[in-house]
C-alpha positions in Angstrom: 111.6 -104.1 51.2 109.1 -105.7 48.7 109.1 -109.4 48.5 107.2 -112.0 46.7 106.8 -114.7 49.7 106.5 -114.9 53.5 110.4 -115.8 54.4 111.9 -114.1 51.4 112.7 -111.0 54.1 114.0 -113.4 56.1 116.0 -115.8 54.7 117.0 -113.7 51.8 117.7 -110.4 53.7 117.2 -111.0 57.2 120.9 -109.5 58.0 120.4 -106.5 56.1 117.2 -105.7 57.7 118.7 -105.9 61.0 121.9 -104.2 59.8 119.4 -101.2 58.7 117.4 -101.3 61.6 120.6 -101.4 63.6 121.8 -98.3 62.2 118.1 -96.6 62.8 116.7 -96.8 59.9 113.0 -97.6 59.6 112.4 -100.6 57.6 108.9 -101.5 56.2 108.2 -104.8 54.4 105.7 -105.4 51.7 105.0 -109.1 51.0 102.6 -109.8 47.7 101.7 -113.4 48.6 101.9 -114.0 52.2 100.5 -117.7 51.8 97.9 -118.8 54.4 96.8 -117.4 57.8 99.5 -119.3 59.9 102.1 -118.0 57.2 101.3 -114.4 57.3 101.3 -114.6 61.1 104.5 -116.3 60.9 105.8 -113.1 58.5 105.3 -110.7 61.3 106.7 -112.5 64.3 109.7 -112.7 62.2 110.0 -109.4 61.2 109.1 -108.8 64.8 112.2 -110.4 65.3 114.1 -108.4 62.4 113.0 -105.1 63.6 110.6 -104.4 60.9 108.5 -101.4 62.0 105.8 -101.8 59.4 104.0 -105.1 57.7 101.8 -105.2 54.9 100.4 -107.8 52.4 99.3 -108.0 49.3 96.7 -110.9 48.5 98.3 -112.5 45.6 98.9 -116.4 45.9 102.6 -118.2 45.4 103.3 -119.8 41.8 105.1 -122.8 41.0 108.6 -123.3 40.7 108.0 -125.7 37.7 104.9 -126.5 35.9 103.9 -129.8 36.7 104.0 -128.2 40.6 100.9 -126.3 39.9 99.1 -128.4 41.8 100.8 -128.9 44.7 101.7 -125.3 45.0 97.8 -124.6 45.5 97.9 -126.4 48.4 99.8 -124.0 50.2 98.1 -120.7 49.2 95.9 -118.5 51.1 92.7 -119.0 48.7 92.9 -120.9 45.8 91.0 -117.7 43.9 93.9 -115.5 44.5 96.1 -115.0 41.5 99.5 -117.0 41.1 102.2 -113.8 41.1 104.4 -115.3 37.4 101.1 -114.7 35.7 100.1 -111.3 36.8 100.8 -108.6 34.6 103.5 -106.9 35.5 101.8 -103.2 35.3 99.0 -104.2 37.5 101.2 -105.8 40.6 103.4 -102.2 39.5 100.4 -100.3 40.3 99.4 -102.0 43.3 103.2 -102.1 45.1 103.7 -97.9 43.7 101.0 -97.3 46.1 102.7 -98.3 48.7 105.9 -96.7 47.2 103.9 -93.5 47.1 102.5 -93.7 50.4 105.4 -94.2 52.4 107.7 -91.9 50.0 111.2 -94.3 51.3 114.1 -93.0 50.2 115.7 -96.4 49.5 113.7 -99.7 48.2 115.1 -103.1 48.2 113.8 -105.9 46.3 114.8 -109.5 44.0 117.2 -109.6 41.8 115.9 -109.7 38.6 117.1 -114.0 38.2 114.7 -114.7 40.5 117.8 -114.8 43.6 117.7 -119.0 42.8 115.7 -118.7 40.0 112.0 -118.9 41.4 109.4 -117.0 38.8 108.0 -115.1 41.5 110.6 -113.0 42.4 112.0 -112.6 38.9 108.5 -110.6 38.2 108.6 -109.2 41.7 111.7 -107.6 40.5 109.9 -106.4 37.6 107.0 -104.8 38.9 109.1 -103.2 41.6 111.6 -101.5 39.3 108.5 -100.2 37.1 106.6 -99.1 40.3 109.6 -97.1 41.2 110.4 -95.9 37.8 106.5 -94.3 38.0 105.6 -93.3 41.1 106.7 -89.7 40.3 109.4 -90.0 44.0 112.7 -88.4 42.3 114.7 -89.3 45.6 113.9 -92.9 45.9 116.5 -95.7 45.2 115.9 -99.0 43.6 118.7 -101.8 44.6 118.1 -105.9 43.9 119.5 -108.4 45.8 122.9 -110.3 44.1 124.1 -113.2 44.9 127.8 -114.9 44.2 127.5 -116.1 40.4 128.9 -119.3 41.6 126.7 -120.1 44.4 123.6 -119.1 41.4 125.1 -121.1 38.5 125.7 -124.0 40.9 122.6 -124.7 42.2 121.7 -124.1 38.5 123.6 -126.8 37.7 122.1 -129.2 40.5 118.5 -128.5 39.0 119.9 -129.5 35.5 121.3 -132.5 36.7 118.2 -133.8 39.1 116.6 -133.3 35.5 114.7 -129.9 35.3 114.4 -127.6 32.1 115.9 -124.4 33.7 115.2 -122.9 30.4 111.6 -123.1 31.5 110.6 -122.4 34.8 107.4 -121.1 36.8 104.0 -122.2 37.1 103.4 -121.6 33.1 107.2 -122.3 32.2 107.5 -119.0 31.2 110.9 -117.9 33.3 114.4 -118.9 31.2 117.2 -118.7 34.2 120.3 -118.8 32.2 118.8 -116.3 29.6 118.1 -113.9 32.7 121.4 -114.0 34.7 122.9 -113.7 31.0 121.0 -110.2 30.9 121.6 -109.2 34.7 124.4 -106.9 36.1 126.6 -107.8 38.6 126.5 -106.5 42.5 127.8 -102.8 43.1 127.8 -102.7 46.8 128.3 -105.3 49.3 127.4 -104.7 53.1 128.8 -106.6 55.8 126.0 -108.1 57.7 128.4 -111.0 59.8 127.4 -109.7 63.0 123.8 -109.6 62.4 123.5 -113.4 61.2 122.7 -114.4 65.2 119.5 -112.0 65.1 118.7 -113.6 61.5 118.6 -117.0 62.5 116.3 -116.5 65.4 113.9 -115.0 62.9 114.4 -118.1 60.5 113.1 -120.0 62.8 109.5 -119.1 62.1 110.0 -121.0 58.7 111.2 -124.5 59.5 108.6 -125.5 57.1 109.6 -123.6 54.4 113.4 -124.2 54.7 112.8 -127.9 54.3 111.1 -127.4 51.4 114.0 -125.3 49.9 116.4 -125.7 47.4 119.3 -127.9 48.6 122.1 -124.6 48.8 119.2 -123.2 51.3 118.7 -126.1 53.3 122.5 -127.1 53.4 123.2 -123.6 54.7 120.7 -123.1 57.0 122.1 -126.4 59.2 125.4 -124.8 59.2 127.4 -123.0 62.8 126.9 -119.3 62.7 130.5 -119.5 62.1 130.2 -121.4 58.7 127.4 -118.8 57.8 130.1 -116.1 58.0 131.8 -117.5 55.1 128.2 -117.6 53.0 126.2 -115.3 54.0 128.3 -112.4 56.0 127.8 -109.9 53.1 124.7 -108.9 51.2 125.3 -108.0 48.3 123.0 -105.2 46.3 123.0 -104.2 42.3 121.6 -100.5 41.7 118.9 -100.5 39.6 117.4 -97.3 40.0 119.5 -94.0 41.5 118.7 -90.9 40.5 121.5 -88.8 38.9 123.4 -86.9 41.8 123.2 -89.9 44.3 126.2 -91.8 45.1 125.0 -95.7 44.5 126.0 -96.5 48.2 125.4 -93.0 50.0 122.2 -94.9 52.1 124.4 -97.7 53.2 
């Protein structure tokens, strides 16, 4: 699992991880901007909680979800000398996560969807560097999916940025991501895994970032509030889009 920040394995994936882990499979995260010292440690309790086997960290730093937040988004990096992931090029993250890729040898790897999930820069370059990591790390077995998500549930919290005001057409810490232009390009979810049962084990381990959840997006921070019950409804089934499975390998067969 490669994710841009410190709760994206949680709150974005935390009941497929356990789901996977469930089902024996040893699941390894790789996290590219872990944030500060108390954020990284927060990282692996909850993946302690997830059943994540293995942790590592990258040292890049967490960009901006608009530009006039450069700022303020400094103030919650590691080091302020550590380079915001939107304005990394793309084949040096690539290099950096494919050594991971190549070390480990998975056979499956799981990362953003290539919209950015809600339409943050950093995970819509994630997604980028992932999916060219895989494409050259020389593995022929191993399987790149992105995470979907419901068009709906995208396009209307979409919709609530536009009307609080923001440019959705520019996004990131340079304004250099376009949402609608990316979901326009995207493909729609190929396999969706029931992960209703594991939701109790995901909210423990959404715990660790009460901080970060109030400083979500208003879908996140409505849904997180909600009875495990409600959750069900919205996040019972992850849904993944195959990017990358080599020919002879049915899309779902590691699922």
């Amino acid at each position: 699992m490669v994710v841009a920040h410190a709760d994206d394995e949680t709150l974005l994936a935390g009941g497929l991880i356990s789901k996977l882990v469930s089902d024996g499979q040893d699941v390894r995260v790789l996290c590219l901007a872990p944030g500060n010292e108390d954020r990284a440690q927060r990282l692996r309790y909850a993946c302690g909680v997830l059943g994540v086997n293995v942790v590592e960290t990258l040292r890049y730093s967490e960009g901006a979800m608009w530009p006039d937040e450069v700022d303020k988004s400094m103030c919650h990096t590691r080091r302020n000398l550590d380079p915001q992931l939107a304005v990394v090029p793309v084949a040096e993250m690539a290099s950096r996560i494919g050594g991971r890729i190549t070390e480990f040898e998975p056979d499956v790897v799981i990362t953003h969807s290539s919209y950015g999930d809600y339409g943050h820069a950093d995970h819509a370059v994630v997604y980028q560097a992932t999916k060219l990591a895989v494409e050259t790390s020389g593995l022929d077995g191993t399987r790149l999916y992105a995470l979907e998500w419901p068009r709906w549930l995208v396009q209307f919290n979409a919709r609530l940025m536009s009307l609080s005001g923001r440019d959705i057409r520019r996004m990131g810490s340079e304004g250099q991501f376009n949402l609608p232009m990316s979901l326009r390009e995207s493909t729609y979810a190929e396999i969706v895994i029931d992960v209703s049962e594991e939701l109790r084990v995901r909210r423990i381990a959404s715990r660790w970032y009460a901080s970060e959840i109030a400083r979500g997006p208003l879908p996140l921070r409505l849904l997180e509030r909600m009875p495990l019950i409600v959750q069900r409804v919205f996040l019972g089934k992850t849904r993944l889009c195959a990017v990358i499975v080599p020919e002879g390998f049915d899309i779902a067969s590691s699922f």
